[in-house]
N, C-alpha and C positions, 0 to 999 in steps of 0.2 A: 504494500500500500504506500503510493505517494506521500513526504510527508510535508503539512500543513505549510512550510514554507514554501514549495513550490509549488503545491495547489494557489496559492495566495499570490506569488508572482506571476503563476498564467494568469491568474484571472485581470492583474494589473496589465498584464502586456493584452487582454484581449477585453475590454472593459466595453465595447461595445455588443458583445458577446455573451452568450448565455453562460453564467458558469455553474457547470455542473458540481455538486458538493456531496461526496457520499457522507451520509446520517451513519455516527456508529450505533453497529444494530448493540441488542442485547448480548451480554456473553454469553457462548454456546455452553445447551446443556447436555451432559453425556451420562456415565459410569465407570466407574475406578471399580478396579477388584481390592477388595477388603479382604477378606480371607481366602484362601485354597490351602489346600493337600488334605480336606476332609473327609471322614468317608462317607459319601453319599447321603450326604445331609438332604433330609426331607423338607425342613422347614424352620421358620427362626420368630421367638417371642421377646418379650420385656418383660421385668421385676418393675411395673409402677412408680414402684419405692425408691429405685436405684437407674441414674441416668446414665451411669460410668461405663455397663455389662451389658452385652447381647447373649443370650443364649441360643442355641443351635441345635435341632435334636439332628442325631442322624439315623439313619434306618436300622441301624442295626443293635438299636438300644441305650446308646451314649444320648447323652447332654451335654454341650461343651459349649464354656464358657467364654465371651471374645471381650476383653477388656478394650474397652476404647480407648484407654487414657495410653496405653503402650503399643498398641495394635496388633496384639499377639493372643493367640489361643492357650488358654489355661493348660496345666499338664494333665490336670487331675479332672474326671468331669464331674458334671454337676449333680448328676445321677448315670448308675450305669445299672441295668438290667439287662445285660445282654443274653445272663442266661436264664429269660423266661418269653424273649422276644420272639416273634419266628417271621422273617420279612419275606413275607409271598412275593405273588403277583401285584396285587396294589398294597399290601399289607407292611408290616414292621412298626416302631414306634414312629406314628404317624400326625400325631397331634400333642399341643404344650398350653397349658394356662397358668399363670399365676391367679389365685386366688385376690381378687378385688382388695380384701383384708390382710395378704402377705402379710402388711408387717408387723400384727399383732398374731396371726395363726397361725403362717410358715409353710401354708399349705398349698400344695403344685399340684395340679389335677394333670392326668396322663392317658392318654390313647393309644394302646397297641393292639397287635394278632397274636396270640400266646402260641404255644408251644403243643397245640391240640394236633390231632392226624388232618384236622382241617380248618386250621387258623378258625380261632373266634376273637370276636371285637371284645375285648376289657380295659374298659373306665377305670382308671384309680387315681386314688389319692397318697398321693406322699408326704413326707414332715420333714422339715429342717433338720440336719443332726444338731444335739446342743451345743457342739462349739461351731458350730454356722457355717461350717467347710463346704457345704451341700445338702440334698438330699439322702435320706437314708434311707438305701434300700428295703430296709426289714420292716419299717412303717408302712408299707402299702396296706390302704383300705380300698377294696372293689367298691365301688356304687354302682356301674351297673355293667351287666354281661347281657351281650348279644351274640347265637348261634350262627353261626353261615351254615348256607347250603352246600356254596361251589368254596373258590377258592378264588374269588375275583370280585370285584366290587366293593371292598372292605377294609381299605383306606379311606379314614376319615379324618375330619376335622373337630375341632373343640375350641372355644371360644366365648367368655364374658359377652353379656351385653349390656346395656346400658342399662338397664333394669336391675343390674347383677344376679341375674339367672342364668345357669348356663346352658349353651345351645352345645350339641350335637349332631354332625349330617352323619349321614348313611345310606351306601348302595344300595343297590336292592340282594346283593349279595349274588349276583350271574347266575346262569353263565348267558348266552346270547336271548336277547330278543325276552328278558326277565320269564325264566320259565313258570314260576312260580307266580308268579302276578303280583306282587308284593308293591309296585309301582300304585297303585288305585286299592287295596288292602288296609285297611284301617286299623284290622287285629295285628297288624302287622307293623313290627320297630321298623323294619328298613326299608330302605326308598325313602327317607324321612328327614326332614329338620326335628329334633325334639328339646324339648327347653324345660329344665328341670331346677330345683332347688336344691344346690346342694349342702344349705345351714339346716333341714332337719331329716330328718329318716321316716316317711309314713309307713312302711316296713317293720317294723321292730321285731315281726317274727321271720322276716328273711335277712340272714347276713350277707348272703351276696346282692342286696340289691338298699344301696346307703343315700336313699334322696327323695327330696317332696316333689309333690304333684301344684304347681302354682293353681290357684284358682280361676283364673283370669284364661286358661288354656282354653283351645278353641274347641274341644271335643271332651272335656270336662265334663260329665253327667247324660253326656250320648256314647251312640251304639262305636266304638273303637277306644286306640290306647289315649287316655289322657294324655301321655306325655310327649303327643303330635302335638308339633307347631304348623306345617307346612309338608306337604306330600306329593309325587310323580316325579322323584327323580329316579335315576337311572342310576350315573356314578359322579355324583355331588367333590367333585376336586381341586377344593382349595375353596374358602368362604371368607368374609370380613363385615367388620361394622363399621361405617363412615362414623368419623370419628365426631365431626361437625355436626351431624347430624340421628347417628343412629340406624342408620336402613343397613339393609343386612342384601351384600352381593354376595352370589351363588356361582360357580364355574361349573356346568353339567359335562360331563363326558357323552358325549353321544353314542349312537349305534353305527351305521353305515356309513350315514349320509351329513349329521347334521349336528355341528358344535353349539352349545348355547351358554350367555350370562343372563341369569335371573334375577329379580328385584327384587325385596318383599321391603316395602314403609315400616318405619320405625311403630313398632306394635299391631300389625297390620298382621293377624295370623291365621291359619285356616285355608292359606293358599293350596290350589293344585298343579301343577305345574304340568298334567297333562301325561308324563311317559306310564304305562307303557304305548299308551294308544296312540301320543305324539310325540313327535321328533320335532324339533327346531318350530317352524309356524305350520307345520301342515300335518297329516297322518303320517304316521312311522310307516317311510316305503318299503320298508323290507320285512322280511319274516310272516308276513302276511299277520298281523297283531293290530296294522291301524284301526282308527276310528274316526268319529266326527270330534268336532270342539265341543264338551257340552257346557251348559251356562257359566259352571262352578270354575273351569279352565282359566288358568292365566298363562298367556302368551310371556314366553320369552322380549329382555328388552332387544337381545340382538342376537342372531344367527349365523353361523357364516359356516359356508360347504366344504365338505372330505375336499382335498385336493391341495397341490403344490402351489399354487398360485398366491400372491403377494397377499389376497384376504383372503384365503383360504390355509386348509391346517386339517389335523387327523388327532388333538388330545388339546383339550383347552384344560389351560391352569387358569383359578380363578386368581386374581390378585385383591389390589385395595385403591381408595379411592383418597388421592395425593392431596394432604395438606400440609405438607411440611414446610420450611421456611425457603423453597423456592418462588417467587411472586413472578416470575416473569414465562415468557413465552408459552403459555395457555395449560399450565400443566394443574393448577389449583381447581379442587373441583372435579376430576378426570379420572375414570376408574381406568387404570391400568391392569392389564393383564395380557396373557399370553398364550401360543400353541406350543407344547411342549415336543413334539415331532419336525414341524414346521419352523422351529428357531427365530418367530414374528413377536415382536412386542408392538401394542396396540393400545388406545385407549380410545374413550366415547363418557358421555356427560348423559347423566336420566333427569330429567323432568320431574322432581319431584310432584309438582302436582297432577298429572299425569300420570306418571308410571311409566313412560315411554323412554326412546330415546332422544337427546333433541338431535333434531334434521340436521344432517351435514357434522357432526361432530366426531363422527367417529376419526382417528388418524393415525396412520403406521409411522410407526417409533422408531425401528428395527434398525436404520442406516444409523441412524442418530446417536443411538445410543452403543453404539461400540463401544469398549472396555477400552480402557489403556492397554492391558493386559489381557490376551488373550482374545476369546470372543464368546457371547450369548449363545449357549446350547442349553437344551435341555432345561428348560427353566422349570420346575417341578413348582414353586410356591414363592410368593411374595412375603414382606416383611416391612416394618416400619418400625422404629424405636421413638424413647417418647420427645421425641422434638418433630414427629414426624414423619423424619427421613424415609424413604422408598431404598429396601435390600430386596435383590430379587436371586433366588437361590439357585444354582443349579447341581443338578445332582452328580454332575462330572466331582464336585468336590472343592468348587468355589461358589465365593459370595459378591456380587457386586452392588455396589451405592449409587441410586441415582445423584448426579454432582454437577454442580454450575462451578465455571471457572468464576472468581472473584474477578471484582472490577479493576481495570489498571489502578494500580497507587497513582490518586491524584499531585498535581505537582505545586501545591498552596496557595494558589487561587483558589478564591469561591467568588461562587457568582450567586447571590442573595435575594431571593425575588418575593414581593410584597402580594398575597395571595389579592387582597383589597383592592391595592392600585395598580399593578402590574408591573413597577417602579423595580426594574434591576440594578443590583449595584455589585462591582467586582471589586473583591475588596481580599488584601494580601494577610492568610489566616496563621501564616509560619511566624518565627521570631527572626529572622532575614530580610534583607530585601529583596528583590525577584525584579529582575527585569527583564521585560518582553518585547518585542517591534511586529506580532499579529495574532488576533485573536478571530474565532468564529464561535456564533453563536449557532445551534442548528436544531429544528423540530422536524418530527415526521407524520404532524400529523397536522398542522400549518397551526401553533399558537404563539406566531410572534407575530408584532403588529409595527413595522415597519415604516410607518407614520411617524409615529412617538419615540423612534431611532430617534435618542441625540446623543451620537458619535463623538466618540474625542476629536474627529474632523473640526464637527459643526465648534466642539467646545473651542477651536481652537489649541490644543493640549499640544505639548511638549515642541515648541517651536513651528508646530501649526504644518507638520509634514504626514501627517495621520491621511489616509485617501481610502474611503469607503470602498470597497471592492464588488463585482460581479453581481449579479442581482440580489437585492436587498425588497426578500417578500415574505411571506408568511412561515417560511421554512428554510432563510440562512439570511444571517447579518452577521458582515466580517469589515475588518480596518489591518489594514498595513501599514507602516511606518517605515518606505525606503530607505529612507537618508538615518533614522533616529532611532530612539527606542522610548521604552517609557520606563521606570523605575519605583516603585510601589513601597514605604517602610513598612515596617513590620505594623498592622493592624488600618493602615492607608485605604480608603476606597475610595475610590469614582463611580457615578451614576450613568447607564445609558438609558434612563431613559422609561416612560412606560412600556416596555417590548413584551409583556406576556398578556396572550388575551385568550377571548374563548370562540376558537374559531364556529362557527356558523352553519359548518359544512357536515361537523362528526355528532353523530347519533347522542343522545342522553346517557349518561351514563359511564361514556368512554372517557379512559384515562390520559388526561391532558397534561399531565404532569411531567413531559418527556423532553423539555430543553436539557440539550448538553451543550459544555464549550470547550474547546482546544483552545490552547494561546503557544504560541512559535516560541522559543526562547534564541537565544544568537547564536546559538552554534547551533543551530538548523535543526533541532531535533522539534517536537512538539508534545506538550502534556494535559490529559484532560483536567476540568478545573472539577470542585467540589460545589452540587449542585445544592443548596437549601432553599427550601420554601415556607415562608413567616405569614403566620396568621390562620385564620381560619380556610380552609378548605372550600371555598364555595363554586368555586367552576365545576359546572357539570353537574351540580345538586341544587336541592332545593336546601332553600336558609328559613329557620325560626328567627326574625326578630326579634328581639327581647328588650323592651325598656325596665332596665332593672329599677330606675325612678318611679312611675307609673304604674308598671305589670303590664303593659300594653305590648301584645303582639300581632307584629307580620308576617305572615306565609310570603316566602319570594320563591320565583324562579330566575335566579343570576347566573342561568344559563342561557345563551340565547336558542339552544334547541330545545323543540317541546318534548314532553312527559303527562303520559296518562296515566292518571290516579284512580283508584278507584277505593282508599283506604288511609288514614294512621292515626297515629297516636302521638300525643305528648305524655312523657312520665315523669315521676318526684318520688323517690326513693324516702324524701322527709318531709313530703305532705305540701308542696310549695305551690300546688294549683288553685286556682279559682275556678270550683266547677261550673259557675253560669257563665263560658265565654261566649263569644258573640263567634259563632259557631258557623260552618258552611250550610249547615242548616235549618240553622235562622236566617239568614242571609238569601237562601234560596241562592247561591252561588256556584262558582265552576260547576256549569252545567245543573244545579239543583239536584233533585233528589237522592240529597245524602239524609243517612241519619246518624241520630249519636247515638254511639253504641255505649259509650263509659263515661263518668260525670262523677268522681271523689276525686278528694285531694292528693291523689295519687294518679291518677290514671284518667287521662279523658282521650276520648278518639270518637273516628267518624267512621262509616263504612257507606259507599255506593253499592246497593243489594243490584242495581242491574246495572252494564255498561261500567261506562268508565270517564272519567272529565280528562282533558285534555288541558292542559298548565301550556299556555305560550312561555315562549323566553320572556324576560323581563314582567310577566303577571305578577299582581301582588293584591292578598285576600286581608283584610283588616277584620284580625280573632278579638278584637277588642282586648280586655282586661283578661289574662287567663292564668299570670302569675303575682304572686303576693312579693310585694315589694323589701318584705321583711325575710323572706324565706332563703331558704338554703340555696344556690345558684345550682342547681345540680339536674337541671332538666334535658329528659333523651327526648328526641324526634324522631323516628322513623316514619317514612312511608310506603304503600303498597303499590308498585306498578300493574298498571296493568298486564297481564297473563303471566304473572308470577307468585310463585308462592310462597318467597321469603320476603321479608320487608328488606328496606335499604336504608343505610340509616343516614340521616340528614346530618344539618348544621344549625346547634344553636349559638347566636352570636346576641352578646348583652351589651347596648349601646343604647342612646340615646336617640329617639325616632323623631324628633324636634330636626324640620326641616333647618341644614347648616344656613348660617349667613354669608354670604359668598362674599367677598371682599373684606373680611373681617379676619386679618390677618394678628390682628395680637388678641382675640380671642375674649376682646371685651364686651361684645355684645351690642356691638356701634359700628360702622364704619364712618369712620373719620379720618384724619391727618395724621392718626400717630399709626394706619396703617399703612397709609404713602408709607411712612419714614421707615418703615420694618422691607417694605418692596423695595425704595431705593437703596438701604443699606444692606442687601441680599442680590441685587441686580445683577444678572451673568452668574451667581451661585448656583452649585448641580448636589450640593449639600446641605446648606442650608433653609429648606424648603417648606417653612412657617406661610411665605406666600406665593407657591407655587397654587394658585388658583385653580388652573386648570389640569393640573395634576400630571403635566408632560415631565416632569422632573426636572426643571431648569426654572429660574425665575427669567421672564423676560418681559417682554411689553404685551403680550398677552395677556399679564395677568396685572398689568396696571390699567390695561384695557375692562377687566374685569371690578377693579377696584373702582375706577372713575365708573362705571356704569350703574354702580349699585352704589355710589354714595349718599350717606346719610340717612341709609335703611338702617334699621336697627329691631332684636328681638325684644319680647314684652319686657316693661321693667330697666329698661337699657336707659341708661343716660342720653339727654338729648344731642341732634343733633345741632351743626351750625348754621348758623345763620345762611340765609342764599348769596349774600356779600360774602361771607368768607368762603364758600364754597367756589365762589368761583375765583378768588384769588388762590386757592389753595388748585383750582382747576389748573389756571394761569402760570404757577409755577412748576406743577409737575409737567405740563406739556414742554416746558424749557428743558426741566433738567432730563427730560425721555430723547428730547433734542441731542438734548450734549453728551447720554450717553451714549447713542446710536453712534454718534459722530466721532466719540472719542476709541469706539469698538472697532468700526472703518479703518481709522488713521491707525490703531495697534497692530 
């Protein structure tokens, strides 16, 4: 890549010319291998408790523990059973939980195929030894045993939910085409999500079976097992709880034809998921077992066919749904997962409110994410630790991290931008001086407003050799200094100017927050600057006004893209509302019929029961009085977009809603002559900006233009103005001295 200096001098040698500016994109994200030489690790959990340690089970009965802090594999493991394990076809120790309460009970619940003529599924529970080394073996309690028939299908998973009950999936236990019918079977454990209790034992007269029955289960007090959640799988391979949320992803192994990821909503149980009679969205084409959809059936959110091909595959591994501390390039929100034959890593985004998937999100991962080391085979199971992180396993005997390379170390420029005014200012954050002869500033999604460019050019700055360069538009403003340089002390800034705005063009919602800037330094290299943004967040949301004086609140859109609502809420954690506000449905407003759904001192909101209002840019609803001027500042906003089903949450900003005096530059509540004297003793300042009026970030004749037009206004209460004599002698001398600074500016 060119660097910034002689992007910067073509564009000066072709100034009549387009200059092309490439935008740095985001840092690329990939995977680093974190562990290998394991053996045939199945799958990898968290201790809650403990952020330092991954645990790793692998098939053939070990636990092995991966310190983060050294990035090496324990010697010793965390539990080892290998002689009661027996790792079939899908089988061996194939599932890991920390109990929710670890770290007062110590207790790890455990998934394996014992050591039967025909692998059986046994649940247990183990206990810390008391000096904390690990698991001890000799503490296993069974909770619950389940028989296979065949020798297939009986690798499963085990997993907390947010309810802290624990789930279980289960095959239908094979062998082809579910002989036994165990798929649509109700008397029947397998082919099953089941979600159990494991704090008490409704059992007391069986010891092999140590766990309650939840109330709340969907077949609870009818004809099959209570301790069904959800039914019609096949071979349930690899499951998770979205951590944000709660819903519970399924990875089905299919039959001939057809891979699937299933959804079930957070509490949402009693699903049928259709096998054996379906396959993916249609009747199971083989084995002659299809059927039709009948009511009770829920489709798969995504499908995709046997075969080599780039979305297709022959074993889906379920994975999980990525919230970790990467924010960039679309990955937040996105259930990840994989075909474990096919070597494809994928991801796709469900609809909560819905159940679907949404359109167009599905995307192949697979180039992308290359390993440092090595490469993506056999991905058996996914993993996240508790900051998030995405580890995705394979069972060759490594582990790799989903990984963003960090940002270049900035070079001690920041460029400081005023969410309010859009007023940048570059200002030297090191204890050095730093000097530079060319900076660019650059957007990619056009939020700079090139207008309100005031250039170290225009300022005149560092012997007045600064020359604005190559197009200067919504998406790059740059200055070069052939002949000079500029030299910045340590904590020094300059203003360029109002340059951030909220382009016009990009949908509601989208993140506009994406100026970067490079600056050249003299030995031709160039360094990005450090980006901060002050104030409140209001581009591309909606703002709560808040007169913390009055209690008087504004609804704003200080977007200029529109947004339809059809819901939200103000809340007060300490009671700070006024529940009779002057409401969109008093009002009869955005669109009318709203109603209020909530009215205490905690909680008031509105809901649109049909449709939806449409909020232009710049709309503004006056809620009247709705907070207590005595109360706690502590109030949230959310709203509800239309066709979504989580709120977004807004901006409350507590100001004073008293239209400003515009030419009332010392803030007394007059304008009179001692705000000339604040304008002329600031004139040409790109810092001092008490009367920068019109808010370009430069004081000039603009804003004395602004000051003589509004003379002798004044708010209630204000001292008087002067007389119409003195006004205009006071006119009569500022037009002189605007005179002689214009003149004395020229001649400099």
């Amino acid at each position: 890549m060119p660097s910034l200096r002689r992007v910067i001098v073509f564009a000066l040698l072709s100034l009549n010319t387009v200059c092309v500016v490439q935008v740095a994109a985001a840092q690329p994200i990939s995977t680093i291998r974190v562990m290998s030489g394991l053996n045939q690790p199945i799958g990898m959990t968290t201790n809650p408790f403990d952020d330092d340690h991954l645990y790793v089970y692998e098939r053939n009965g070990r636990i092995r523990t991966y310190d983060q802090t050294t990035g090496s594999v324990l010697a010793t493991p965390f539990l080892d059973i290998t002689d009661r394990v027996q790792a079939g076809q899908d089988g061996g120790l194939v599932g890991v939980a920390f109990d929710p309460n670890f770290d007062s009970n110590g207790h790890v619940y455990v998934q394996y195929t014992d050591q039967s003529p025909r692998p059986n599924n046994r649940l247990s529970r183990f206990s810390m030894k008391s000096d904390g080394s690990g698991l001890d073996p000799a503490s296993e309690l069974q909770i619950l045993y389940v028989e296979q028939p065949h020798t297939a299908h009986n690798g499963d998973w085990i997993g907390f939910g947010p309810d802290g009950m624990l789930y279980y999936t289960l095959g239908d236990g094979g062998n082809q085409h579910d002989p036994n019918g165990s798929g649509q079977d109700l008397n029947s454990l397998l082919a099953k999500v089941l979600r159990i209790d494991v704090t008490r034992d409704d059992f007391p007269s069986d010891p092999g079976a140590n766990y309650g029955i939840p109330a709340d289960n969907p077949f609870v007090g009818t004809a099959g097992r209570d301790e069904i959640w959800a039914y019609g799988f096949r071979n349930p391979w690899r499951a998770s709880f979205d951590r944000a949320t709660g819903d519970l992803y399924i990875g089905d192994v299919g039959q001939d034809t057809w891979e699937e990821v299933n959804f079930i909503a957070n509490g949402d149980g009693g699903n049928n998921f259709g096998w054996r009679l379906r396959e993916g969205f249609e009747a199971t084409p083989t084995g002659g077992i299809g059927g039709p959809k009948t009511p009770d059936m829920v489709d798969p959110v995504y499908a995709y066919h046997h075969g080599g091909g780039a979305d297709q595959g022959n074993s889906v591994t379920g994975g999980i749904v990525y919230r970790g501390p990467i924010q960039s390039d679309g990955v937040q929100g996105q259930y990840f997962f994989s075909d474990f034959v096919n070597n494809r890593v994928w991801s796709l985004e469900v609809d909560r409110s819905t159940g679907l998937m949404v359109p167009d999100s599905f995307h192949d991962w697979t180039s992308q994410l290359q390993p440092d080391v090595g490469s993506l085979s056999s991905i058996v199971s996914f993993g996240e630790d508790n900051q998030g992180n995405m580890y995705l396993v394979s069972i060759g005997g490594s582990i790799y991290k989903l990984y963003q390379e960090p940002p270049e170390p900035t070079g001690g420029l920041a460029l400081r931008i005023d969410r309010a005014t859009g007023v940048a200012v570059v200002q030297n954050t090191t204890n050095a001086p730093i000097e530079f002869d060319g900076y660019f500033v650059l957007s990619e999604v056009g939020s700079l407003n090139a207008n309100q460019f005031n250039s170290f050019e225009k300022q005149g700055l560092d012997g007045g050799t600064w020359r604005e360069i190559g197009v200067l538009d919504a998406n790059s403003l740059g200055e070069l200094n052939p002949t000079a340089s500029a030299t910045l002390a340590p904590g020094e800034s300059r203003t360029l100017g109002a340059i951030f705005q909220s382009p016009s063009n990009v949908p509601f919602g989208v993140e506009l927050e994406d100026l970067n800037m490079r600056f050249a330094l003299l030995d031709g290299t160039d360094k990005p600057a450090e980006i901060i943004y002050e104030g409140d967040k209001r581009h591309n949301n909606l703002v709560l006004l808040v007169d913390p004086t009055t209690g008087r609140a504004v609804l704003e859109n200080q977007s200029p893209s529109s947004v339809s609502i059809d819901g939200y809420t103000v809340q007060s954690e300490d009671g700070s509302l006024v529940p009779t506000w002057n409401s969109l449905s008093d009002q009869g407003a955005a669109g009318g019929n709203w109603q209020e759904v909530l009215s205490n001192p905690n909680q008031i909101g509105e809901l649109k029961p049909e449709g939806a209002s449409l909020i232009l840019g710049g709309d503004k609803f006056d809620l009247g009085v709705l907070f207590n001027p005595n109360g706690t500042q502590d109030l949230v906003f959310d709203f509800l977009r239309d066709g979504q089903s989580d709120g977004m949450l807004g901006v409350v900003v507590y100001r004073s809603l008293a239209e400003p005096l515009l030419g009332d530059y010392n803030g007394n509540g007059v304008v009179d002559a001692a705000d000339y004297t604040v304008w002329k003793d600031a004139f040409g300042s790109t810092t001092e900006l008490d009367a920068d009026g019109n808010g370009n970030g430069v004081i000039d004749a603009a804003d004395y233009t602004i000051w003589k037009d509004h003379f002798g206004e004044q708010l209630p209460m204000a001292q008087p103005v002067p007389e119409p004599t003195g006004l205009a002698m006071i006119l009569m001398v500022a037009a002189i001295a605007v005179s002689h600074i214009r003149r004395r500016h020229r001649l400099g």
